[in-house]
N, C-alpha and C positions, 0 to 999 in steps of 0.2 A: 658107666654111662655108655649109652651108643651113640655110633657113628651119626652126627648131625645130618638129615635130609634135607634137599634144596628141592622148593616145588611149588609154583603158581597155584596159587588157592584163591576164593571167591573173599572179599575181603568181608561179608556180610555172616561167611563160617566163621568170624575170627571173634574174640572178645577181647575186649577193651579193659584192663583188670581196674577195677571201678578204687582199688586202694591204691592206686598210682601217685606219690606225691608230686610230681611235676606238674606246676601250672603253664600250662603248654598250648593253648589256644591261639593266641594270639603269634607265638610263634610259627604253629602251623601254616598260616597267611604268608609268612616268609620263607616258608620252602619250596612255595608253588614257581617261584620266578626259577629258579636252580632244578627245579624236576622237571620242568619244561623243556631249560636249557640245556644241559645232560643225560637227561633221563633219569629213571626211577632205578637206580645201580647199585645201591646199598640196601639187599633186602633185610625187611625185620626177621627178629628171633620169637620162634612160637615154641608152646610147651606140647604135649603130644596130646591135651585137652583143649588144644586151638586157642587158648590164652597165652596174650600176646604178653611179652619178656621184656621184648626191648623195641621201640619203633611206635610207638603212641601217636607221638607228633607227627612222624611220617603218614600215619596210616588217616589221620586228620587232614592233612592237604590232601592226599588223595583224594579221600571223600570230598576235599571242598570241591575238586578239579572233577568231578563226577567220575571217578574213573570206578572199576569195579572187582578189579583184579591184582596181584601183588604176588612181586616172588618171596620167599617166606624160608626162611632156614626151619627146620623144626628139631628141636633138641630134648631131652629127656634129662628132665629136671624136677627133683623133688622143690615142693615149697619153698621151702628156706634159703634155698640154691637159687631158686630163681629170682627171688626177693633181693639178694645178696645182688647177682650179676645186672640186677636191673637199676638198680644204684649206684653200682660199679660203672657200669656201663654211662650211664648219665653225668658221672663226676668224673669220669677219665678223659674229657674232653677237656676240665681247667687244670689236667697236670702239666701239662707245657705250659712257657712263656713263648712270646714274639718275639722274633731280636726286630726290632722298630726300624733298622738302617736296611734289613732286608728285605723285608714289607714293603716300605717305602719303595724300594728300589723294585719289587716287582711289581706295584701297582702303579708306577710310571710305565712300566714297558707296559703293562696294558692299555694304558689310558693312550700311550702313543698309538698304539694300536688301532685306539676309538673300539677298545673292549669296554662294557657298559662295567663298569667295579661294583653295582649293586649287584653283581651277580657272581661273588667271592660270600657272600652273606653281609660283607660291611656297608655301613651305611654311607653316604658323602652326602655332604652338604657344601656349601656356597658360604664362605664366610667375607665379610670389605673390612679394610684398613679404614675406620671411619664411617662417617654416614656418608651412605649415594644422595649425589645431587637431584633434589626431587623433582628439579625442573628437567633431565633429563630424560624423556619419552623411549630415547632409544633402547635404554637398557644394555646400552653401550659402554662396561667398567672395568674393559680388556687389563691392564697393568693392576688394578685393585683389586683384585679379586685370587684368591686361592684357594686351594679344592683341601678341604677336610676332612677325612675318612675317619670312622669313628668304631672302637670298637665295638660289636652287640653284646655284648659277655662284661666287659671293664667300663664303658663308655670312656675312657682313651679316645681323644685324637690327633691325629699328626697330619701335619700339611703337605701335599703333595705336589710337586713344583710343575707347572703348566710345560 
């Protein structure tokens, strides 16, 4: 195998390998808020026939974000290789676990912060101890209320203390 190339290419040169089993659409939509906010810094892996390896999903938000351009690893990969590393590559994201207490603890420092945590990938939502009072206009449920971060991957969540 040779040396992998690093190098912006037109993302409209690139193919999408139509036997990709990820159903990944809908993900794509949630990688626009994070490629926004960091940039596009994790380029895809291309085969030296401009068929994409690995980065689908990325190369999907792009396109939703109009963009036109992408930096692009290109590596020299028979078939079978790439097939392998492109499954590999998609399932080595659930070989860790979270330790839960460390999580936690760093998505209060952000939240102290007033860092937006939809922008870790997880999701938060608003959950009450009980029903809100309907006669309540203000939406005012300051002590009731705690913040639920949810995992995308497990749908796990744990509460994160105000």
């Amino acid at each position: 195998m040779s040396q992998p190339e690093i190098k912006i290419c037109k993302i409209s040169d690139l193919t999408m390998n139509a036997k990709n089993p990820r159903v990944n659409d809908a993900a794509a939509e949630k990688l626009i808020p994070g490629i926004e906010k960091y940039g596009f810094i994790n380029p895809v892996i291309v085969n030296k026939d401009n068929l994409i390896i690995a980065g689908h999903t990325r190369i999907k938000a792009l396109k939703k974000m109009g963009k036109t351009t992408v930096p692009a690893i290109f590596v020299d990969m028979d078939e079978t290789t790439a097939k392998g590393f492109s499954i590999w590559d998609n399932k080595s994201g659930e070989f860790a676990t979270w330790d839960d207490e460390l999580l936690k603890e760093a998505m209060q420092s952000m939240m102290d912060l007033d860092f937006d945590i939809g922008l870790t990938g997880f999701d938060s939502g608003v959950s009450f101890d009980g029903e809100p009072d309907p006669g309540d206009t203000k939406n005012d449920v300051e002590d009731d209320v705690e913040i639920v971060v949810y995992c995308p991957k497990c749908g796990c969540g744990f509460k994160v203390d105000q």
